[in-house]
C-alpha positions in Angstrom: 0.0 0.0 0.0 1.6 3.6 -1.3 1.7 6.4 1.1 0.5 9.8 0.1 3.1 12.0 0.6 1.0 15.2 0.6 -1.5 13.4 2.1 -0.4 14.9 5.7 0.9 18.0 4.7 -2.9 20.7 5.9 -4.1 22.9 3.9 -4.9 26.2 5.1 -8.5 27.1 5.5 -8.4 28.8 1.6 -6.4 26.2 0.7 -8.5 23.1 0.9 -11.9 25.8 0.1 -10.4 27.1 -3.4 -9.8 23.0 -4.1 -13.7 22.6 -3.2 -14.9 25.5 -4.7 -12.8 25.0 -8.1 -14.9 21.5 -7.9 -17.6 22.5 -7.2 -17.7 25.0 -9.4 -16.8 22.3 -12.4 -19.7 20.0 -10.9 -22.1 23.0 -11.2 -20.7 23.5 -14.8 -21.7 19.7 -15.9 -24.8 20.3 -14.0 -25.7 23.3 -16.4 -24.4 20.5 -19.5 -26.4 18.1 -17.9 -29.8 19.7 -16.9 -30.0 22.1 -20.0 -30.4 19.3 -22.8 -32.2 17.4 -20.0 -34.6 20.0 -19.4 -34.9 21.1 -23.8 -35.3 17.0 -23.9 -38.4 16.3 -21.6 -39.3 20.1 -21.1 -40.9 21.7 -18.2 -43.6 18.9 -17.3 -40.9 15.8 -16.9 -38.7 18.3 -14.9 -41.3 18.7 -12.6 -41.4 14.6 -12.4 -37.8 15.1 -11.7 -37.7 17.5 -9.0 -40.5 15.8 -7.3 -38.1 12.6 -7.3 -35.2 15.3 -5.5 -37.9 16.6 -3.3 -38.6 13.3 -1.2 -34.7 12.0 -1.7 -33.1 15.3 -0.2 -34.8 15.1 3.0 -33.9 11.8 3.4 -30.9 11.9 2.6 -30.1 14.8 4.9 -31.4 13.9 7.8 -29.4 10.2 7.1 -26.4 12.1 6.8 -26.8 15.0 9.1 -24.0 15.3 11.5 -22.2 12.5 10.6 -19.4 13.6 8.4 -19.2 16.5 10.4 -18.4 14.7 13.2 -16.0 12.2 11.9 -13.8 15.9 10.1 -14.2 17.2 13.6 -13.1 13.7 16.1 -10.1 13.1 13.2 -9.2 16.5 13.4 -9.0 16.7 17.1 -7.2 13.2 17.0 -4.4 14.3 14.7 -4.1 17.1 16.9 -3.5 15.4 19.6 -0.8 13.1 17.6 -3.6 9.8 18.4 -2.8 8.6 14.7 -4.6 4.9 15.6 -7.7 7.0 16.9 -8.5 8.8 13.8 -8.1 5.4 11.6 -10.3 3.7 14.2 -12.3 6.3 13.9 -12.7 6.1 10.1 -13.1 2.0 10.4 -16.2 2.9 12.7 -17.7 5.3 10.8 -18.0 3.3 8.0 -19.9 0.7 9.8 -21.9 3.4 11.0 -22.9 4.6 7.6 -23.6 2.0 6.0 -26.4 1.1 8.7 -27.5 4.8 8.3 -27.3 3.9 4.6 -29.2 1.0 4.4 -32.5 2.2 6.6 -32.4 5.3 4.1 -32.6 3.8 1.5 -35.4 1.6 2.7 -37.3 4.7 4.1 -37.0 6.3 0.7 -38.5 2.8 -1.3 -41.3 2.5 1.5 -42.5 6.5 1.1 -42.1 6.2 -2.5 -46.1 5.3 -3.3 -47.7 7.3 -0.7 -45.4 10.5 -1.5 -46.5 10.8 -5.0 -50.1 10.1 -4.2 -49.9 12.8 -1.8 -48.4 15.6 -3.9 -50.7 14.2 -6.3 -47.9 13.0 -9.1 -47.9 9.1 -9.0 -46.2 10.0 -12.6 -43.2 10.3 -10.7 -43.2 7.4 -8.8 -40.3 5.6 -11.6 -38.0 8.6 -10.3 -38.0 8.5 -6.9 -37.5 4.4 -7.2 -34.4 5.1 -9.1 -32.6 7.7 -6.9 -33.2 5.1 -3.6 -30.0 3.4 -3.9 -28.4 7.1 -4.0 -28.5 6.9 -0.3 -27.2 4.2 0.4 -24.0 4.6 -1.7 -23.6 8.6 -1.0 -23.7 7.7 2.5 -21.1 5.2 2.4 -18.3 7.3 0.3 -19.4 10.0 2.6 -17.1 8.3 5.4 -14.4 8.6 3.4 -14.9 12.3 2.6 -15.3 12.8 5.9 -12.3 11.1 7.4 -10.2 13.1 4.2 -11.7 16.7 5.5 -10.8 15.9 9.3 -7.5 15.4 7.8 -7.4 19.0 6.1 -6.9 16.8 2.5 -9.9 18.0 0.1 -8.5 16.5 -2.7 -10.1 13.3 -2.6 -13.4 14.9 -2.1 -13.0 16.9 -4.9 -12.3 14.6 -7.9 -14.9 12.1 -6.2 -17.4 15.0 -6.6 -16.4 15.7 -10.7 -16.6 12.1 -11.1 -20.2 12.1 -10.0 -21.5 14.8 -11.5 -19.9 13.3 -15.1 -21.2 10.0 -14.4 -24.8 11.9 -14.4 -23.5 13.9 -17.3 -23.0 10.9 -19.7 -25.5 7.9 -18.0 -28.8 10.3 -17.6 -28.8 11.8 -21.3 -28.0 9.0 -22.9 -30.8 6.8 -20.8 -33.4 9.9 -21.6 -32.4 9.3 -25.0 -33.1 5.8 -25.1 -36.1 6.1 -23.4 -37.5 9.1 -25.5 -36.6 6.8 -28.7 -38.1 3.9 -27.5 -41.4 5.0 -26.4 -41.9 7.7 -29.9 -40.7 4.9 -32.3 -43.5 2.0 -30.4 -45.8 5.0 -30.7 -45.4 5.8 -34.3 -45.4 1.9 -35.5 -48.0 0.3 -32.8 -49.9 3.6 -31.2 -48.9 1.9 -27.8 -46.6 3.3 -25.5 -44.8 1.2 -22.9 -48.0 -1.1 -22.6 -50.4 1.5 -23.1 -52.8 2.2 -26.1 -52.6 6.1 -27.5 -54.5 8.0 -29.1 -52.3 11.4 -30.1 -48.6 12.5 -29.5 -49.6 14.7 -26.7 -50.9 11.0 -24.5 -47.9 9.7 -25.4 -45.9 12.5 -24.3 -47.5 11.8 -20.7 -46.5 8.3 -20.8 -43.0 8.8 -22.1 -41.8 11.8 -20.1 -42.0 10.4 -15.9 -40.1 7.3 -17.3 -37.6 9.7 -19.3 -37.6 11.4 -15.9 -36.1 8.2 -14.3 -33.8 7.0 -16.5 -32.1 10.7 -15.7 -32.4 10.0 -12.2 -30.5 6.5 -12.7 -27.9 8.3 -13.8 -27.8 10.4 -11.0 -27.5 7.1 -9.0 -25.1 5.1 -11.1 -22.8 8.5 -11.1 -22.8 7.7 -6.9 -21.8 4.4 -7.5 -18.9 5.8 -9.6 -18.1 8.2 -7.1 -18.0 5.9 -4.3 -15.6 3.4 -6.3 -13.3 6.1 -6.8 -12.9 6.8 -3.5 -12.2 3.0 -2.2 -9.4 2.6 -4.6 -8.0 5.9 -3.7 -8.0 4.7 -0.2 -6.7 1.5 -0.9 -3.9 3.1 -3.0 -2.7 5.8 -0.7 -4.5 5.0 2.6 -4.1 8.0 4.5 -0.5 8.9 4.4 0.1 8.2 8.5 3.9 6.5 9.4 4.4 3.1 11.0 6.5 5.6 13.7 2.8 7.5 14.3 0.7 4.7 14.3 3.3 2.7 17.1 2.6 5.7 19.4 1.9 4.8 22.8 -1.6 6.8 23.2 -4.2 3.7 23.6 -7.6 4.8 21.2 -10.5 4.8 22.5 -12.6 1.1 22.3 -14.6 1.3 19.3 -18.2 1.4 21.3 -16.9 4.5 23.2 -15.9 6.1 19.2 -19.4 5.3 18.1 -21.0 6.5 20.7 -19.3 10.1 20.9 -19.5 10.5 16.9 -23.5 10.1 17.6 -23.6 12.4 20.2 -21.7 15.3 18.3 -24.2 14.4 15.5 -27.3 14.3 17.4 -28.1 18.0 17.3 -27.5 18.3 13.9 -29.6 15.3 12.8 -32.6 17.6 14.7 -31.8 20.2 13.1 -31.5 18.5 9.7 -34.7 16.8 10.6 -37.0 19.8 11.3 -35.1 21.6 8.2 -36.1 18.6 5.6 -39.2 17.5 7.2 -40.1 21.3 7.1 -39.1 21.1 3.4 -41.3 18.4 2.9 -44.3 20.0 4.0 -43.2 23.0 1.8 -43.1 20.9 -0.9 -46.1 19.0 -0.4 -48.0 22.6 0.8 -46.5 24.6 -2.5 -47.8 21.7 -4.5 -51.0 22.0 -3.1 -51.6 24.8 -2.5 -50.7 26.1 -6.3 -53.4 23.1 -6.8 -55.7 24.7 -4.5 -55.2 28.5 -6.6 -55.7 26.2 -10.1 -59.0 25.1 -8.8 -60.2 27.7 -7.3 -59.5 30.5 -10.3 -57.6 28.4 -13.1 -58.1 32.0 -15.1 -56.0 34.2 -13.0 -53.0 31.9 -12.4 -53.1 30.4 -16.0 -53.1 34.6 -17.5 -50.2 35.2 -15.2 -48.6 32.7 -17.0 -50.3 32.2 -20.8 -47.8 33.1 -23.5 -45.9 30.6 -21.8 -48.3 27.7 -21.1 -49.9 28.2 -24.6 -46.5 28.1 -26.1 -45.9 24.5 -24.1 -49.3 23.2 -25.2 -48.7 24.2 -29.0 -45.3 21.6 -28.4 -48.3 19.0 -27.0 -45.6 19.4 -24.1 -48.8 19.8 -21.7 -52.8 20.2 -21.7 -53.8 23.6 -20.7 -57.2 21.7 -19.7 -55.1 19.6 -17.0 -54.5 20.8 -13.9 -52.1 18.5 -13.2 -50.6 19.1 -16.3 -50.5 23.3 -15.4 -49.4 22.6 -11.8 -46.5 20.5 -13.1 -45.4 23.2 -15.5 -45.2 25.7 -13.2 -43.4 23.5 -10.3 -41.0 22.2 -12.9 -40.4 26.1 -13.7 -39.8 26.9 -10.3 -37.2 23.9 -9.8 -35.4 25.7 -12.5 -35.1 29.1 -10.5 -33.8 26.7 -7.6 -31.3 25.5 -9.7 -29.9 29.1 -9.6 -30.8 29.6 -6.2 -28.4 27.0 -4.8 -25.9 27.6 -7.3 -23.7 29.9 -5.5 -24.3 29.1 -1.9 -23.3 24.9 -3.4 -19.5 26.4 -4.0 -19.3 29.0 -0.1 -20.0 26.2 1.5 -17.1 24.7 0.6 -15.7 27.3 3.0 -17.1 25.9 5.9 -16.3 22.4 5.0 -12.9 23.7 5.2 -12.8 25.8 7.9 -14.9 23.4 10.4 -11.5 21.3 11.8 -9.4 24.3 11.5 -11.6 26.3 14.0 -12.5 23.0 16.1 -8.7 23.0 16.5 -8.3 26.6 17.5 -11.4 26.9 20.0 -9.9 23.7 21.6 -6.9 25.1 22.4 -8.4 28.7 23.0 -6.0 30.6 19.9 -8.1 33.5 19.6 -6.3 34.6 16.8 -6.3 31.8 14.4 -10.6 32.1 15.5 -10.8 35.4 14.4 -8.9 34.3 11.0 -11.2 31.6 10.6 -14.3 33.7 10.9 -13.2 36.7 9.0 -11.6 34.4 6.4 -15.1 32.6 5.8 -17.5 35.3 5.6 -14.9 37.7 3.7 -14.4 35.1 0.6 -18.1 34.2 1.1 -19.1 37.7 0.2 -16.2 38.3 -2.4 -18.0 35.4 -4.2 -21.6 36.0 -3.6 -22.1 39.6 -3.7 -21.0 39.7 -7.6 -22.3 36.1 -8.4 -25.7 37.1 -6.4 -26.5 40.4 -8.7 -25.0 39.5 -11.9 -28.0 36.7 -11.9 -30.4 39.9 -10.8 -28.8 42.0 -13.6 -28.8 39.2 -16.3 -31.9 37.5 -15.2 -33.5 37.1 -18.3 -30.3 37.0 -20.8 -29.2 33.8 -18.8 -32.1 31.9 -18.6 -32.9 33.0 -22.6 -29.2 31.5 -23.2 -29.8 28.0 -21.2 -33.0 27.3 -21.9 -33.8 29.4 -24.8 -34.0 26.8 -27.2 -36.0 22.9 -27.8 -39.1 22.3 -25.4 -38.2 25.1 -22.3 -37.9 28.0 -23.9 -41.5 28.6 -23.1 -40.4 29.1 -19.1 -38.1 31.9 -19.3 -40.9 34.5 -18.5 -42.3 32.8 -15.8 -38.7 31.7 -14.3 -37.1 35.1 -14.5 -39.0 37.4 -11.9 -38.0 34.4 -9.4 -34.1 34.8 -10.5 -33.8 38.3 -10.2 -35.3 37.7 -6.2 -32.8 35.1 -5.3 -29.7 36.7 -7.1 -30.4 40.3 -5.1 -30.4 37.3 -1.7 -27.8 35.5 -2.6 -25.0 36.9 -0.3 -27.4 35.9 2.9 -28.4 32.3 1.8 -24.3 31.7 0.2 -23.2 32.3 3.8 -25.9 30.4 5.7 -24.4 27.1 5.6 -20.7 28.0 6.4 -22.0 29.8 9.6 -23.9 27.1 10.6 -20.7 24.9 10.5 -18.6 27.7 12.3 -21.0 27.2 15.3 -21.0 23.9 15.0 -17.0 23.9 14.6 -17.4 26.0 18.4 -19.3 23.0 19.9 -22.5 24.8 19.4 -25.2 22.7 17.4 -28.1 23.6 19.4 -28.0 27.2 18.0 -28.4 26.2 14.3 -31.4 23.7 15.5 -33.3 26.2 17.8 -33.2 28.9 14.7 -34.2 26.1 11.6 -37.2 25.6 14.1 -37.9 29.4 13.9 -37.3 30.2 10.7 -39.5 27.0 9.2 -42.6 28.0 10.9 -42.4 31.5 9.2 -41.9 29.9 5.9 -44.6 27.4 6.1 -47.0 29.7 7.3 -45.4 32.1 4.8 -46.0 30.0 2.0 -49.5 28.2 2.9 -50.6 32.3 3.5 -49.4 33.6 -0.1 -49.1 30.4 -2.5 -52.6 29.8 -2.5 -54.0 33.6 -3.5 -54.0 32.8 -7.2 -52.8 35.8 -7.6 -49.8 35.6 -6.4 -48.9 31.6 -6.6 -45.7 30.3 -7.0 -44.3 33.6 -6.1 -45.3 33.0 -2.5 -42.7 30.0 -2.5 -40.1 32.7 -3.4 -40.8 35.1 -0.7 -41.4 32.1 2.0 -37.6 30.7 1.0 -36.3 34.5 1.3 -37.8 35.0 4.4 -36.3 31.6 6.0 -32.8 32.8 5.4 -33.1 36.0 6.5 -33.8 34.7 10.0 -31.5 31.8 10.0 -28.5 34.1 8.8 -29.2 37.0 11.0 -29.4 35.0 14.3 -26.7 32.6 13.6 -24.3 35.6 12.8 -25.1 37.4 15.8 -24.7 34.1 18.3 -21.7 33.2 16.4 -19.8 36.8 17.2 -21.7 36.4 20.7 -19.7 33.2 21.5 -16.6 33.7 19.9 -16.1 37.5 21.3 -14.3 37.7 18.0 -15.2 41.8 16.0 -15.9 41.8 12.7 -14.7 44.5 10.0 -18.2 45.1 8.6 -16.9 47.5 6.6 -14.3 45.4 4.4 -16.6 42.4 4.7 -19.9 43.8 3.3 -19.7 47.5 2.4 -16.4 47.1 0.0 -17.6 43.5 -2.2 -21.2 45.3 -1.6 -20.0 48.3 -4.0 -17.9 46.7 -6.1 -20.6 44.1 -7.2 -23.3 47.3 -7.8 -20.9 48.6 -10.3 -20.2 45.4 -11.6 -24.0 44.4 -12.0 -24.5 47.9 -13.7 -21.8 47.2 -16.2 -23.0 43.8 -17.3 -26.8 45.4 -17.4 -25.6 48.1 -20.0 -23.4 46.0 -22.0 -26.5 43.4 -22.4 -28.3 46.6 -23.0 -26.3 48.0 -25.8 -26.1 44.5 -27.7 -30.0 43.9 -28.0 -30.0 47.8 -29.1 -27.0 47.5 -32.1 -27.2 43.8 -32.9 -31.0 43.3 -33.7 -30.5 41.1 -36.1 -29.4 38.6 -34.5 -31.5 35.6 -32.6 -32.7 36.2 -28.9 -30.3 33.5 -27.9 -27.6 34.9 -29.9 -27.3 38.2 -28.6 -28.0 36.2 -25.3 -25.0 34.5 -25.4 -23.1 37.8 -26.5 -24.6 39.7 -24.5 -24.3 37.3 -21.0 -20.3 37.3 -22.2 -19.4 40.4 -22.7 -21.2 41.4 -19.8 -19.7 39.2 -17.5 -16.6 40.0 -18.8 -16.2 43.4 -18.5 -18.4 43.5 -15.0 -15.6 41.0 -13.8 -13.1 43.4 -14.7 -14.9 46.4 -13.2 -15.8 44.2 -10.0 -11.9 43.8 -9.5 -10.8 47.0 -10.2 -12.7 48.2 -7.6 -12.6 45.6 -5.1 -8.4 46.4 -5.4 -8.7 50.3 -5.2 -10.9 50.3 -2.4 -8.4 47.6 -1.0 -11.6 45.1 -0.6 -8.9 42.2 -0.6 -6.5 40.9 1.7 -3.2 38.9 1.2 -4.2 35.8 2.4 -7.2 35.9 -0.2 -4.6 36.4 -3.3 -2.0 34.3 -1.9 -3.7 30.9 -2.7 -4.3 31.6 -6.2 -1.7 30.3 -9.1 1.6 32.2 -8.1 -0.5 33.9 -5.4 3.2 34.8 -3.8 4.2 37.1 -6.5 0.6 39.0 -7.3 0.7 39.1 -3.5 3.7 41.4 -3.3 2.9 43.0 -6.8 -0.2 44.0 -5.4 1.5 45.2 -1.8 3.8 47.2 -3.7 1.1 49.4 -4.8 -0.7 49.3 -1.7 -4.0 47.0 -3.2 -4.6 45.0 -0.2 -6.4 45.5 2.4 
């Protein structure tokens, strides 16, 4: 077995959260390659059969694995620490036994829901889906031991390329099973007029058939890209192990007895897998009351929610993609639409959080041994490069709402949605900074030994969204848009109360002014640049396509707001050395930059 010779050497907080984020950030790209053909290939309608799958998988899947990789980075951190080589393996050998059982009942949870979950939200369409992301759980839960055990040991390389390899397995497996699907069912439709064991009558029926089982055979992929992922991670293991010398494993420190390992990693979780559990069973019921309740507005004034939204429904139903008739059919369209804006929602906050992955055993280390100023670091670090990231991210998706969403899904069956997806876009770009830090504070207090706050303030924050959302989704007049505000409203409180318990705690003072006023400015001008440069092409280039001078437009725009964004950021010294001295010969801009006085 080969030793890792890096495998020991930490990486800083930025260190191991630029290799995350760059990841991340690659997933998210094969995501875009992956859920924009999907979406052009069974349109709005079988994205909603889709999400609906991800809606009951999620919350199981969270509350499975809430706590428990967190707990194994944090005890392996504290191990290594403490030079208790043995302890962290043993702790890694437990965990796995412990998340395979976690695995298994989640897994079995999700196959035993699956039936009365899509009677419930009233899509038993979508029952193939959420069959064929079960096994997901099982097998994300297992290769999440390893992750774990890697981040306690400050090396997030492993996690990294497992995560790529995923996301490409879903990639390459899901399109090419919608594909086959999608062929299968129009050629037995155009020879025998039946449809997967079905008699038809018209394109549009067969349609209905054909799209929930295209539906699934994207969500296999999704599963067999796990599988992949997990594979990866075993041999990596088995190749490198985890880089620890016969000299440190011979040391004299007895580990704790295995029960005693098991026991502590489920205590540390066992706030976390409450929290997680209100969080994703309060999800649920959002789900199932969104659903619903845009059910309940459908059938109570069909007109006013189906004007709201005609050009674009009446544009699906000319592609037989839906029947404006159905209000399962309309409901489904507008769900599926709003999964799309979530898409974007979770973009940016799915690459911060890498921060707090990061950061979590580098300040469990610190508040053990009470450095103060490696916690202040740690804290100013993570929310600093949080809103560096999100503040520009957040309001170029405001500024370029509509551009964007014309240049991904602009063309084939959901170019329809764009209208009815925008408005939402613009709402969760202008929040983005508040919901991309929400999860890395979360695992600061957690980091501090503080899980109950994160728990006591999910418990908060749900009630006001599902009251939020039951209140405003069902006035048909307002809809789906009630979802948006409920979700807004939910980080707002989480943020603002974590933030403030987390300074309370650590006694650590924040420079506001360098955290949120400088990237604050910076991003305005940068979101006015790419507004006006998006502006100027649809005034001088009218003859080209809508996606065309999309695509220009988004480009330039994001270009040249970059460039703004940076300037400014450096002449109103909005960065500091440490953020510059990660990147790619980081040393050298570091001091090119110092020499001018750039850096804050």
């Amino acid at each position: 077995m080969k030793s890792n010779a890096n495998t020991n050497k930490k990486q800083t907080v930025l260190n191991g959260a630029m290799i995350l984020m760059a990841a991340v950030l690659l997933v998210k790209v094969i995501g875009v390659l992956f859920k924009m053909p999907m979406t052009s290939m069974i349109g709005a309608t079988g994205r909603g059969y889709f999400s609906s799958a991800y809606e009951i998988y999620t919350p199981i899947f969270a509350i499975a694995m809430a706590g428990l990789p967190v707990a194994v980075s944090k005890m392996v951190a504290e191990s290594v620490a403490l030079s208790r080589y043995q302890e962290a393996r043993n702790i890694f050998r437990v965990s796995k036994k412990v998340f395979m059982i976690v695995g298994i009942a989640g897994t079995a949870v999700l196959l035993i829901a699956s039936w009365p979950y899509t009677a419930l939200v009233g899509k038993p369409k979508a029952l193939p889906a959420v069959l064929c992301v079960a096994p997901s759980i099982f097998l994300c839960c297992y290769m999440s031991a390893y992750r774990g055990y890697y981040e306690g040991l400050r090396n997030m390389k492993p996690t990294a390329v497992s995560q790529v390899i995923e996301a490409l397995g879903k990639l390459v497996l899901g399109l090419v099973f919608i594909k086959i699907i999608i062929v299968a069912g129009t050629n037995s439709f155009n020879n025998t007029g039946v449809v997967f064991g079905q008699k038809v009558n018209d394109l549009t029926q067969a349609n209905s058939i054909i799209m929930p089982y295209a539906a699934a055979g994207a969500v296999l992929g999704v599963t067999i890209g796990s599988g992949l992922s997990l594979l990866f991670l075993a041999l990596h293991f088995r190749r490198y192990n985890d880089g620890f010398t016969g000299i440190q494993l011979a040391d004299p420190q007895e580990s704790k007895p295995d029960k005693s390992l098991s026991s502590e990693m489920i205590k540390i979780a066992i706030p976390m897998v409450i929290s997680a559990l209100v969080l994703n069973l309060t999800n649920l019921i959002d789900v199932t009351t969104v659903q619903s309740r845009l059910k309940s507005a459908l059938e109570n004034n069909p007109e006013t929610v189906i004007n709201m939204f005609r050009a674009s429904l009446e544009a699906a139903e000319s592609k037989k993609l839906l029947n404006l008739s159905v209000i399962e059919d309309v409901s489904s369209y507008i769900w599926g639409a709003y999964s799309a804006a979530l898409d974007f929602k979770t973009l940016v906050p799915t690459i911060t959080i890498q921060l707090g992955v990061s950061a979590l055993p580098a300040l469990a280390t610190a508040w053990a041994i009470k450095n103060r100023d490696d916690i202040k670091s740690s804290i100013e670090t993570v929310l600093r490069v949080g809103m560096i990231i999100a503040f520009p991210a957040g309001l170029g998706m405001a500024f370029l709402a509509k551009p964007i969403l014309t240049l991904i899904y602009g063309g084939g069956n959901s170019a329809d949605m764009v209208n009815v997806v925008a408005p939402m876009l613009v709402v969760y770009g202008v929040f983005t900074p508040i919901i991309a830090v929400s999860t890395p504070i979360t695992s600061m207090l957690q980091a501090v030994g503080r899980a109950d706050i994160p728990m006591k303030t999910v418990i908060g924050a749900a009630i006001f969204k599902i009251v939020c959302n039951f209140a405003l989704v069902g006035i048909p007049g307002i809809n789906i848009y009630g979802a948006v505000a409920g979700t807004v409203l939910f980080y707002v409180i989480i943020v603002s109360t974590n933030l403030f318990r987390l300074i309370s705690i650590t006694g650590v003072k924040i420079n506001w002014k360098s955290i949120i006023l400088k990237p604050c400015i910076s991003a305005l001008l940068c979101g006015v640049t790419a507004f006006a440069v998006n502006g100027l092409i649809n005034i001088f280039f009218t003859s080209l396509s809508a996606r065309v001078m999309s695509f220009v437009g988004c480009i330039l725009g994001v270009c040249l707001g970059a460039i703004v964004y940076a300037v400014c950021l450096l002449f109103i010294k909005g960065v500091a050395r440490e953020d510059v001295i990660v990147l790619p010969k980081g040393e050298k801009i570091a001091k090119l930059l110092e020499k001018y006085r750039l850096l804050g």
